[in-house]
N, CA, C and O atoms as CSV, one atom per row, in Angstrom:
chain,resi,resn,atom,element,x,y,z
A,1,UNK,N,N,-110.114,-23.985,62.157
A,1,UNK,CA,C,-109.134,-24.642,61.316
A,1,UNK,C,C,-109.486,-24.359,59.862
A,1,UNK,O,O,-110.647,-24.358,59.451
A,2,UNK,N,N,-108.464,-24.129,59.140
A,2,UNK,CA,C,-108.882,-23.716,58.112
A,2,UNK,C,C,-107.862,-23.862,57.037
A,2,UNK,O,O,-106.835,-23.678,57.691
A,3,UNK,N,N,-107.401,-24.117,55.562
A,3,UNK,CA,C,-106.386,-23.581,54.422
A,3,UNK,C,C,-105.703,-22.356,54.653
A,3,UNK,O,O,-106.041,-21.276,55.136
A,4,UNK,N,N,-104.500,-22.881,54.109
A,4,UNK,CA,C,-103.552,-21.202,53.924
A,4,UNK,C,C,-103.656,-21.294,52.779
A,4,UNK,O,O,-104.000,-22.311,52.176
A,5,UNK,N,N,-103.275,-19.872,52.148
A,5,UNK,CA,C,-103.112,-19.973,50.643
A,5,UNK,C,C,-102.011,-19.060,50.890
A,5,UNK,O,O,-101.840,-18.327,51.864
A,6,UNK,N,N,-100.979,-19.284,49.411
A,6,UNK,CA,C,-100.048,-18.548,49.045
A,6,UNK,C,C,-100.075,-18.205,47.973
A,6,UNK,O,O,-100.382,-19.181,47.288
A,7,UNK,N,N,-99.945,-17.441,47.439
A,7,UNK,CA,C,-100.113,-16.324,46.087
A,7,UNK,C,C,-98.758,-15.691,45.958
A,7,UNK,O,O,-97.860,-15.939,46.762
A,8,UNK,N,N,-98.638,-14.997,45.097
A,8,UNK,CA,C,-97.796,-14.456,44.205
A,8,UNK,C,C,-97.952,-12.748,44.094
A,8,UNK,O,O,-98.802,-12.201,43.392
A,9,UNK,N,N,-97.287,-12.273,44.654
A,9,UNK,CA,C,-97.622,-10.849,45.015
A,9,UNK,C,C,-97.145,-10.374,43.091
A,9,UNK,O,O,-97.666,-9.332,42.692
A,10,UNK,N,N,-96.242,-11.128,42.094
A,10,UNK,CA,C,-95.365,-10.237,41.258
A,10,UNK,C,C,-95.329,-11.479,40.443
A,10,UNK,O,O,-95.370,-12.515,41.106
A,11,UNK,N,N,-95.244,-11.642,38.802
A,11,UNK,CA,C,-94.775,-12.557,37.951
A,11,UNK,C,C,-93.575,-13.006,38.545
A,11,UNK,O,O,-92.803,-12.339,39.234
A,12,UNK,N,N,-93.470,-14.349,38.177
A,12,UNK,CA,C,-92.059,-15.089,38.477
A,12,UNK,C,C,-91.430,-15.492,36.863
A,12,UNK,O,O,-91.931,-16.368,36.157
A,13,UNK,N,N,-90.667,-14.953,36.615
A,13,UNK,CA,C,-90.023,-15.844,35.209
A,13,UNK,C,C,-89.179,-16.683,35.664
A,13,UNK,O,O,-88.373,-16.369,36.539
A,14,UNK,N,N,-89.260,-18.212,34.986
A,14,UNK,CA,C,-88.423,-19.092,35.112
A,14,UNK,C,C,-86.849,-18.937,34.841
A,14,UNK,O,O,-86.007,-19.519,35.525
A,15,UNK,N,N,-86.531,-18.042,33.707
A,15,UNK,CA,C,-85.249,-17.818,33.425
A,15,UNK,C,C,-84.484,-16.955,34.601
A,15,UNK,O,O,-83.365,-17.244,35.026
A,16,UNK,N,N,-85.092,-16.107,34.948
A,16,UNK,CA,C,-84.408,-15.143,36.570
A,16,UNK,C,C,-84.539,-16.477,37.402
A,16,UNK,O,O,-83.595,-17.258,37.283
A,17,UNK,N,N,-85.242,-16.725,37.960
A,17,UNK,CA,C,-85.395,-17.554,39.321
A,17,UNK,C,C,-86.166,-18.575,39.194
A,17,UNK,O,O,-87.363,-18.464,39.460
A,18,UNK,N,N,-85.572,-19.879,38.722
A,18,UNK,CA,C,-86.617,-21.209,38.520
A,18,UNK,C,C,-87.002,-22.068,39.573
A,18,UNK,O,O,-87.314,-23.213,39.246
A,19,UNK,N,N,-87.051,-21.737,40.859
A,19,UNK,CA,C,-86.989,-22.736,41.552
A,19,UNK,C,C,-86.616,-21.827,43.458
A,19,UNK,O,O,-85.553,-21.420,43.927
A,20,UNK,N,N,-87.832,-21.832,43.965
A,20,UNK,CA,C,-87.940,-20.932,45.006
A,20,UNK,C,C,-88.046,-21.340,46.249
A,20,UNK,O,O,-89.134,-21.895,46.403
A,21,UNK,N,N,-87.424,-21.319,47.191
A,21,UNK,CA,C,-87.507,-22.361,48.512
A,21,UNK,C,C,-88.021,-21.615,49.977
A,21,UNK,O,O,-87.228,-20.927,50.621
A,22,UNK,N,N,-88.971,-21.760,50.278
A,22,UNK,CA,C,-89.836,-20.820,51.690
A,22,UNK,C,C,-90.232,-21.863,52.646
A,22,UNK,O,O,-90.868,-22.907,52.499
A,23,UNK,N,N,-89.558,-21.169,53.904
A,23,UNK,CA,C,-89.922,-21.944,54.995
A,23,UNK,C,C,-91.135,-21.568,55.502
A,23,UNK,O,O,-91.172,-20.364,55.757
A,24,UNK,N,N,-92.225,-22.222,55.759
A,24,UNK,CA,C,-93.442,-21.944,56.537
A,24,UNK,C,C,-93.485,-22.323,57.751
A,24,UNK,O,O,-92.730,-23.133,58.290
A,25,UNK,N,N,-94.420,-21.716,58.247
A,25,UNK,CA,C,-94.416,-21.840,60.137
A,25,UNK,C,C,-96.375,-21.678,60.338
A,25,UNK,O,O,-97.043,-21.069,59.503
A,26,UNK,N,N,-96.811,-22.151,61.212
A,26,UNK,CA,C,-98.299,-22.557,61.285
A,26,UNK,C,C,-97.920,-22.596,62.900
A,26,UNK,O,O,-97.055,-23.322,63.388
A,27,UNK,N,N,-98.873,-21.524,63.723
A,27,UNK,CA,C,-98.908,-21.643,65.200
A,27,UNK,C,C,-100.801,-21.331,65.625
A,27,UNK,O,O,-101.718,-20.715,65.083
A,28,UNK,N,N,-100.636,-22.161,66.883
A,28,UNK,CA,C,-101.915,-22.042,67.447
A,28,UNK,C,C,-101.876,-20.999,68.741
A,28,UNK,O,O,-100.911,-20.888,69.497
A,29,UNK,N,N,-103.354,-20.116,68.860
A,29,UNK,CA,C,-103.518,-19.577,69.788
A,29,UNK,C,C,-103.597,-19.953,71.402
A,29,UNK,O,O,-104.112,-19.305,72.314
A,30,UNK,N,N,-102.755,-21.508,71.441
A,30,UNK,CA,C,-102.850,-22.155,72.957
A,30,UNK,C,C,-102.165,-21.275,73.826
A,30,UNK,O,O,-101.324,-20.389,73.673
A,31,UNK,N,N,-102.681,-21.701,74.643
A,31,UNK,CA,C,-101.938,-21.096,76.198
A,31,UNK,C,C,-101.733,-21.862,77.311
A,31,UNK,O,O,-102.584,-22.714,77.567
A,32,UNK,N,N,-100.782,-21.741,78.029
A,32,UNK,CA,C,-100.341,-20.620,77.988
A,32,UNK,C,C,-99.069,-20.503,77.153
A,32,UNK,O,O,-98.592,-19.393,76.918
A,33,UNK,N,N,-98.430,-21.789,76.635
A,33,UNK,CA,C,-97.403,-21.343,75.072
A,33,UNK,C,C,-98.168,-21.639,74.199
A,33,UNK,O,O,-98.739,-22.716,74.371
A,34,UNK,N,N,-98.494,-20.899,72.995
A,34,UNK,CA,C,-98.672,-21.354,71.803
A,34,UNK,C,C,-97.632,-22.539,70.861
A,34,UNK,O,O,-96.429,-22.451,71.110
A,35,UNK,N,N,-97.802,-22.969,70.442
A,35,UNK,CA,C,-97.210,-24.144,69.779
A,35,UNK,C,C,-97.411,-24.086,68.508
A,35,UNK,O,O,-98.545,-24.016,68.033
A,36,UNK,N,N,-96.142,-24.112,67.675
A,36,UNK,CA,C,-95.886,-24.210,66.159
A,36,UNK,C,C,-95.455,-25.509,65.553
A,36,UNK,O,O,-95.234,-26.482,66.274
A,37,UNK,N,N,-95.355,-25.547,64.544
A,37,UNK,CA,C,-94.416,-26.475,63.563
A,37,UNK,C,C,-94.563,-25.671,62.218
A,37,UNK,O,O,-95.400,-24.857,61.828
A,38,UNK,N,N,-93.170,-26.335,61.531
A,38,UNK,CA,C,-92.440,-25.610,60.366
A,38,UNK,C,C,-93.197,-27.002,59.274
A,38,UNK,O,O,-93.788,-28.064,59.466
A,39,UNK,N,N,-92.759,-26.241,58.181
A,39,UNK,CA,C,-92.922,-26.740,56.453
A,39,UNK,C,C,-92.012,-25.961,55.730
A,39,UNK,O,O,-91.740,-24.766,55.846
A,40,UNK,N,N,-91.362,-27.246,54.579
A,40,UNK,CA,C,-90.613,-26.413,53.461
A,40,UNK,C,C,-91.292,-26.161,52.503
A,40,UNK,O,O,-92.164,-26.986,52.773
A,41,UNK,N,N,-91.708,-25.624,51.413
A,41,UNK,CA,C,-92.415,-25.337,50.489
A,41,UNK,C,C,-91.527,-25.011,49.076
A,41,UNK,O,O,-91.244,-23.835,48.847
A,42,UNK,N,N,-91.103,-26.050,48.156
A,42,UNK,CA,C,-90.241,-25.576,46.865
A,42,UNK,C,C,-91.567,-25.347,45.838
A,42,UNK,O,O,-92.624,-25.961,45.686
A,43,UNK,N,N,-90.958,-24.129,45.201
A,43,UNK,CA,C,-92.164,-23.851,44.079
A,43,UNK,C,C,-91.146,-23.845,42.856
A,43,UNK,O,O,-90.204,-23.075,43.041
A,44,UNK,N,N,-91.127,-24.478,41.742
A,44,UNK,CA,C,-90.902,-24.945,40.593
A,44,UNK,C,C,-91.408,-23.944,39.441
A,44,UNK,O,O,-92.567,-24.164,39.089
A,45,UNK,N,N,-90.973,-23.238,39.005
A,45,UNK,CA,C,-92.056,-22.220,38.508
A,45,UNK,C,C,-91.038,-22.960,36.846
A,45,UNK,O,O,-89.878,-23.342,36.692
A,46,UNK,N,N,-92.625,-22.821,35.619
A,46,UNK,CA,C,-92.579,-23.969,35.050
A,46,UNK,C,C,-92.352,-22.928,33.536
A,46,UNK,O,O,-92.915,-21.836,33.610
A,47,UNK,N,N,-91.876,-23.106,32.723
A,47,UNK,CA,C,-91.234,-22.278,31.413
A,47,UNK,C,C,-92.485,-21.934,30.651
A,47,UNK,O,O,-93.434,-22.715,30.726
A,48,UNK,N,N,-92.597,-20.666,29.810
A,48,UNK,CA,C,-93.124,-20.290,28.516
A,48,UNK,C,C,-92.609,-20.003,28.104
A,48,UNK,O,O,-91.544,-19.519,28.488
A,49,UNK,N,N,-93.094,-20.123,26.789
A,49,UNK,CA,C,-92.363,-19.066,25.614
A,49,UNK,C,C,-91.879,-18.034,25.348
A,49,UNK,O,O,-91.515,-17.980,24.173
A,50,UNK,N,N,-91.706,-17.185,25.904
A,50,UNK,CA,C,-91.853,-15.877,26.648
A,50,UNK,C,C,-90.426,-15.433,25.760
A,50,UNK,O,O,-90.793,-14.259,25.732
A,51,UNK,N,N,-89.941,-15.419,25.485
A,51,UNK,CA,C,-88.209,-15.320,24.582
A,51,UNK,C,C,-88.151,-15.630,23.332
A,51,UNK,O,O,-88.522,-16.786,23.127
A,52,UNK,N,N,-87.780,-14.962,22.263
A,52,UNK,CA,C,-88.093,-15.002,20.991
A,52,UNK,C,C,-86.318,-15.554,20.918
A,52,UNK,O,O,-85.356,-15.083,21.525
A,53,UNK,N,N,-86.388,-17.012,19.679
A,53,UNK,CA,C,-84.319,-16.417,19.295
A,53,UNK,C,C,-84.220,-15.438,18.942
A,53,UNK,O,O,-85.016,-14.600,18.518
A,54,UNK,N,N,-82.521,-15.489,19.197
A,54,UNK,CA,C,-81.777,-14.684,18.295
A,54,UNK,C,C,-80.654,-14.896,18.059
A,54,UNK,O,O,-79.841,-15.277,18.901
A,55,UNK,N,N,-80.323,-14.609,16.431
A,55,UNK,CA,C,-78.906,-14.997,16.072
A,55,UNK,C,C,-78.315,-13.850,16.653
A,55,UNK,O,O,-78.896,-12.798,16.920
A,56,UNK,N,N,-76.730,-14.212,16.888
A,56,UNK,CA,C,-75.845,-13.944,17.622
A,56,UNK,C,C,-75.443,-12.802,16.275
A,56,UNK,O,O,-74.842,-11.750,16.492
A,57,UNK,N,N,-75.721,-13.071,15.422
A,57,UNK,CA,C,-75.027,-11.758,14.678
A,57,UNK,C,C,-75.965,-11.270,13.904
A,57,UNK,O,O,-76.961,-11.960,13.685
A,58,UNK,N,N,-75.848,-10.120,13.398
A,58,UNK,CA,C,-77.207,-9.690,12.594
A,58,UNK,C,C,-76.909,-10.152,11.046
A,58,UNK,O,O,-77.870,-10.483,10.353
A,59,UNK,N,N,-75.621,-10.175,10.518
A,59,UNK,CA,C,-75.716,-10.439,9.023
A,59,UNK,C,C,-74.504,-11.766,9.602
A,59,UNK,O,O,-73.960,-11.912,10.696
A,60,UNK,N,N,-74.421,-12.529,8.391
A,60,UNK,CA,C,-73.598,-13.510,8.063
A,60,UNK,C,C,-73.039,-13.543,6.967
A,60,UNK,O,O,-73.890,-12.948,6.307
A,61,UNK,N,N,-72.138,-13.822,6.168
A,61,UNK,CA,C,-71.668,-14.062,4.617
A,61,UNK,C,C,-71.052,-15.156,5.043
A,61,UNK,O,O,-70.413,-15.437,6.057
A,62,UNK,N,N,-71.479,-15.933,3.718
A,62,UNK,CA,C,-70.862,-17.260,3.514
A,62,UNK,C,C,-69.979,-17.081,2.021
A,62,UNK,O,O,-70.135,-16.125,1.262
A,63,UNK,N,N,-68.890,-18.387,1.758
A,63,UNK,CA,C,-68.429,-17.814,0.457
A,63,UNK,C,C,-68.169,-19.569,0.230
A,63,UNK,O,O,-67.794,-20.315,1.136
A,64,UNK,N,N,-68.428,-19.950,-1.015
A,64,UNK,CA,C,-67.718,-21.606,-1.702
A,64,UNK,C,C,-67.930,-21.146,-3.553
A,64,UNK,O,O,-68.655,-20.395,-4.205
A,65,UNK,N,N,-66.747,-22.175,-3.835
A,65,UNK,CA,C,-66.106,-22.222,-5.075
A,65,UNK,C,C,-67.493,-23.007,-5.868
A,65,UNK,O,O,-68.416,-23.721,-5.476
A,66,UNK,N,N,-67.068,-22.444,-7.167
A,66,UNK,CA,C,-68.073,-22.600,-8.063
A,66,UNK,C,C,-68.353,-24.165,-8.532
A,66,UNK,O,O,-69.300,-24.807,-8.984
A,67,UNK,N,N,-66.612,-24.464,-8.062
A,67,UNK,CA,C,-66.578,-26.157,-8.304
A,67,UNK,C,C,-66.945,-27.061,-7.026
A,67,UNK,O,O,-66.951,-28.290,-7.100
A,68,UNK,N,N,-67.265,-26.322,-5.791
A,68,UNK,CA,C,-67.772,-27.335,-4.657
A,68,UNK,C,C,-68.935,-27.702,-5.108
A,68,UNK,O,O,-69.765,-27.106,-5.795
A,69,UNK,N,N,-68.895,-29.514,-4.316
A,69,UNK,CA,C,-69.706,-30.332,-4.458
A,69,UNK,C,C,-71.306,-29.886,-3.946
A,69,UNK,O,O,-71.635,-28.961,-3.204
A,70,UNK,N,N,-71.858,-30.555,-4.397
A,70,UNK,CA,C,-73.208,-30.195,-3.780
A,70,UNK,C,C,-73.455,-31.048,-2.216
A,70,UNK,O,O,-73.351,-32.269,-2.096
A,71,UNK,N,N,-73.800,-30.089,-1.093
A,71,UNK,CA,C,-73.429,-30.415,0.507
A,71,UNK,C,C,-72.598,-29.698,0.833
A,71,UNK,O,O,-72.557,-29.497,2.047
A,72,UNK,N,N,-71.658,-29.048,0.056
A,72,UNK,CA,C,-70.463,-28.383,0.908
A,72,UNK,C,C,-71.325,-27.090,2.043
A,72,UNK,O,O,-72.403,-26.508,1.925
A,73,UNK,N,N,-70.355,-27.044,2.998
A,73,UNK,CA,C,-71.292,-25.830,3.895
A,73,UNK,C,C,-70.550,-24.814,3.257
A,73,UNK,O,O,-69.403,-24.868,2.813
A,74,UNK,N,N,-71.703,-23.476,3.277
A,74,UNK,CA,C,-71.525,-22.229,2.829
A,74,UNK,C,C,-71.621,-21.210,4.072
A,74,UNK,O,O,-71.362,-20.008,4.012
A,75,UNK,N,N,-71.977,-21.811,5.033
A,75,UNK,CA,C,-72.048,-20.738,6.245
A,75,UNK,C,C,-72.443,-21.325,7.669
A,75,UNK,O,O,-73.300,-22.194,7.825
A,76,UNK,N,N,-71.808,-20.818,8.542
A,76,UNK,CA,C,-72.926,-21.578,9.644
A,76,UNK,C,C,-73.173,-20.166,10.923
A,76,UNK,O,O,-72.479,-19.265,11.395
A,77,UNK,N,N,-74.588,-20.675,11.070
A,77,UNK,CA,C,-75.182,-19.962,11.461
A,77,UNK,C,C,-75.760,-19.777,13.495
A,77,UNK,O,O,-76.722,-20.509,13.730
A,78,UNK,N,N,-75.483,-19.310,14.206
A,78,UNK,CA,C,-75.838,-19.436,15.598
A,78,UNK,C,C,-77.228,-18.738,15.915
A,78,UNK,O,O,-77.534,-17.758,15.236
A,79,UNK,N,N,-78.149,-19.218,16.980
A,79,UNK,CA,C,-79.393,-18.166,17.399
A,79,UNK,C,C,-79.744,-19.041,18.583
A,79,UNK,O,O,-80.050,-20.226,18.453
A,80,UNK,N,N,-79.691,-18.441,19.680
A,80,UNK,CA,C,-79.726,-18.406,21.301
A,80,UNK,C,C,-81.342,-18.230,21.424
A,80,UNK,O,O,-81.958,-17.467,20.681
A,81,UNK,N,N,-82.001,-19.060,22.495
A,81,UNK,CA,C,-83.528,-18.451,23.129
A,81,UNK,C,C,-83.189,-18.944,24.378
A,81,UNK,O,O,-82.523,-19.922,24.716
A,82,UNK,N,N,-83.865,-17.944,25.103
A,82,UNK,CA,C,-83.149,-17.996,26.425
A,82,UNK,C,C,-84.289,-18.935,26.952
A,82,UNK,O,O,-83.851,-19.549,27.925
A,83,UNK,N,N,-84.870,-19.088,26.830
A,83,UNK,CA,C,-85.876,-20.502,26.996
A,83,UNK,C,C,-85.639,-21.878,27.524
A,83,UNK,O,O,-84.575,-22.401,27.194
A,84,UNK,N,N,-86.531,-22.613,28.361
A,84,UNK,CA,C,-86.136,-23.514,28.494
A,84,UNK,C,C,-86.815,-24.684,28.044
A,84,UNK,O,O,-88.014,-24.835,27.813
A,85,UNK,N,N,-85.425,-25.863,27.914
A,85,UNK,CA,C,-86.121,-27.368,27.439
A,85,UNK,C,C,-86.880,-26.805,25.611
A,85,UNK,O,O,-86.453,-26.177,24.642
A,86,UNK,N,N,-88.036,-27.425,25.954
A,86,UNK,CA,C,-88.674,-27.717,24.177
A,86,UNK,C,C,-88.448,-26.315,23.560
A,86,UNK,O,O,-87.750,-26.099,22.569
A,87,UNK,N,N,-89.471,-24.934,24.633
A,87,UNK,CA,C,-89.675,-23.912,24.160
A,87,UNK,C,C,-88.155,-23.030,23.912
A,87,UNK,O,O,-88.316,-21.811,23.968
A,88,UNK,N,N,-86.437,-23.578,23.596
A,88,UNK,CA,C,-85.254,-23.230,23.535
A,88,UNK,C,C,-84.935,-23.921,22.488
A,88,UNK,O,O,-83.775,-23.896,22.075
A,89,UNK,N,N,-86.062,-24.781,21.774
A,89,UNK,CA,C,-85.035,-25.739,20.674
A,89,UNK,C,C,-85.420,-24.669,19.514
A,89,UNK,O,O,-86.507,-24.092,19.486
A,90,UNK,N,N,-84.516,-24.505,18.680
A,90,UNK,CA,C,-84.423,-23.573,17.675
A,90,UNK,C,C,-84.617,-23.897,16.218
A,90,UNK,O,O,-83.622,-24.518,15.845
A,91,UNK,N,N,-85.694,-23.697,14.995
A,91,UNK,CA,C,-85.584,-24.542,13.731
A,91,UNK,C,C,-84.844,-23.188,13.150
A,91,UNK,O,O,-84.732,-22.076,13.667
A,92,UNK,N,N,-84.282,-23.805,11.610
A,92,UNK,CA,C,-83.238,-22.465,10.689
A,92,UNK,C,C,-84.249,-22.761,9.467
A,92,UNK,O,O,-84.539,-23.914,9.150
A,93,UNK,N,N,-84.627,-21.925,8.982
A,93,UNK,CA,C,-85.131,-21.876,7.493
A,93,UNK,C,C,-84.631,-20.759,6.392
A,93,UNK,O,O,-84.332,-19.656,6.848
A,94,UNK,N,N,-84.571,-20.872,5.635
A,94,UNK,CA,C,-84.511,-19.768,3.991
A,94,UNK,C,C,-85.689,-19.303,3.930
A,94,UNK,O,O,-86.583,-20.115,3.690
A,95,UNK,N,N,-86.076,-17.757,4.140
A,95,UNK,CA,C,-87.284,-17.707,3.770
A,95,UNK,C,C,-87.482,-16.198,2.931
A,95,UNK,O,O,-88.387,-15.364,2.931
A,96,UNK,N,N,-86.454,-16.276,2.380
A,96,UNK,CA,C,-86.396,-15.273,1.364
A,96,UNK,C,C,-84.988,-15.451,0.322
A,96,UNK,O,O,-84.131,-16.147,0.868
A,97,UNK,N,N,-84.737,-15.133,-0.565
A,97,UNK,CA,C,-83.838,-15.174,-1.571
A,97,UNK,C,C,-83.538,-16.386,-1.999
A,97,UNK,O,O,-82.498,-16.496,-2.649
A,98,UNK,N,N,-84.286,-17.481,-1.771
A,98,UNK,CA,C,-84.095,-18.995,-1.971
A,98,UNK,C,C,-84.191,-19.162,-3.317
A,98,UNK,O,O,-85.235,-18.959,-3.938
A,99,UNK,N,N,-82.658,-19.697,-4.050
A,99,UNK,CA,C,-82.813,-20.760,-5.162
A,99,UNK,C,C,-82.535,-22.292,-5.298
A,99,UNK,O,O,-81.960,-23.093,-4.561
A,100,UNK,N,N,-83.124,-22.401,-6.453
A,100,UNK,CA,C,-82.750,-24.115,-6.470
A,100,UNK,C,C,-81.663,-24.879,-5.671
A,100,UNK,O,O,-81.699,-25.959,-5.080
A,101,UNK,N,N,-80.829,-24.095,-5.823
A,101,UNK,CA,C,-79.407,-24.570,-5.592
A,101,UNK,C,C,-78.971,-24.268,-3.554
A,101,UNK,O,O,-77.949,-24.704,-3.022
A,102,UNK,N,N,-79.593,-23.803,-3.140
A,102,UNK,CA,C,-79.801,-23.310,-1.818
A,102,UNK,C,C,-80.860,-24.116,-1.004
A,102,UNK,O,O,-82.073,-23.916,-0.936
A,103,UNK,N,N,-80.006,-25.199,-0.327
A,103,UNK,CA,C,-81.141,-25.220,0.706
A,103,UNK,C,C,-80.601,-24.936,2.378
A,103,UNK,O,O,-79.565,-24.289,2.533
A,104,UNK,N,N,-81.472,-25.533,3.774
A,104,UNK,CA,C,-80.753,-25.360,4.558
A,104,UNK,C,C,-81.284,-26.669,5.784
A,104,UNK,O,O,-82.396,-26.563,6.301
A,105,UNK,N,N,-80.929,-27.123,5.921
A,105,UNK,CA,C,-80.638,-28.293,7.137
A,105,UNK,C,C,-81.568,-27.673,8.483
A,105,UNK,O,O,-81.229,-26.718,9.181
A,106,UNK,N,N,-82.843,-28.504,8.636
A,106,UNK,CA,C,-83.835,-28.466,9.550
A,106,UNK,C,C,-83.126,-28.579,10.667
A,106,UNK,O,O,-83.952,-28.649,11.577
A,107,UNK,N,N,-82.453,-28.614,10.939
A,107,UNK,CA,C,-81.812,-29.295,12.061
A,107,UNK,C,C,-82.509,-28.376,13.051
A,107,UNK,O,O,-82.941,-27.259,12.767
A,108,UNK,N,N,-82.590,-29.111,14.548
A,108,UNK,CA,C,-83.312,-28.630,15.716
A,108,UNK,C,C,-82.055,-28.521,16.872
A,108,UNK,O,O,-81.349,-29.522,16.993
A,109,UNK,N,N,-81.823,-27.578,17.546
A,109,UNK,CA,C,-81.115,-27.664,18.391
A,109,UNK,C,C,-81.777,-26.880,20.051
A,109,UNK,O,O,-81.084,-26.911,21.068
């Protein structure tokens, strides 16, 4: 009598296939029938980081009047990670050409 083990012949990414369902079977060498019983086995295979975002477009232009208020939106912006849960929430920053007058909304999505 002894442990089975099951292993992983190949990486599993969560985004292809999250969630894997195998029937097991366990038989003894009796005689003169041998005798089995079954098990289900779900494997949960669990997210990394593994996916960088990306905005949906490579450039954006925004355009507002010289007389909009300060808050008006000047652009809005999309970026997808194919990720899941925490490692899919996305921050937006300015991190080049930033003036006074420019900022941009932390927002987490």
């Amino acid at each position: 009598m002894g442990p089975g083990v099951i292993s992983t012949l190949e990486r599993l990414d969560r985004e292809v296939c999250g969630r894997h369902e195998l029937t097991l079977m366990v038989r003894d060498r009796g005689t003169p029938l041998p005798r089995r019983s079954y098990a289900r086995l779900i494997v949960n295979v669990l997210d990394v980081n593994d996916h960088r975002p990306q905005f949906l477009a490579a450039r954006y232009t925004g355009r507002v009047y010289s007389t909009a208020l300060p808050g008006t939106r000047v652009a809005q912006l999309t970026a997808l990670d194919h990720d899941h849960a925490h490692n899919a929430v996305v921050n937006y920053n300015i991190v080049s050409g930033r003036s006074r007058s420019t900022r941009t909304n932390h927002h987490r999505y």
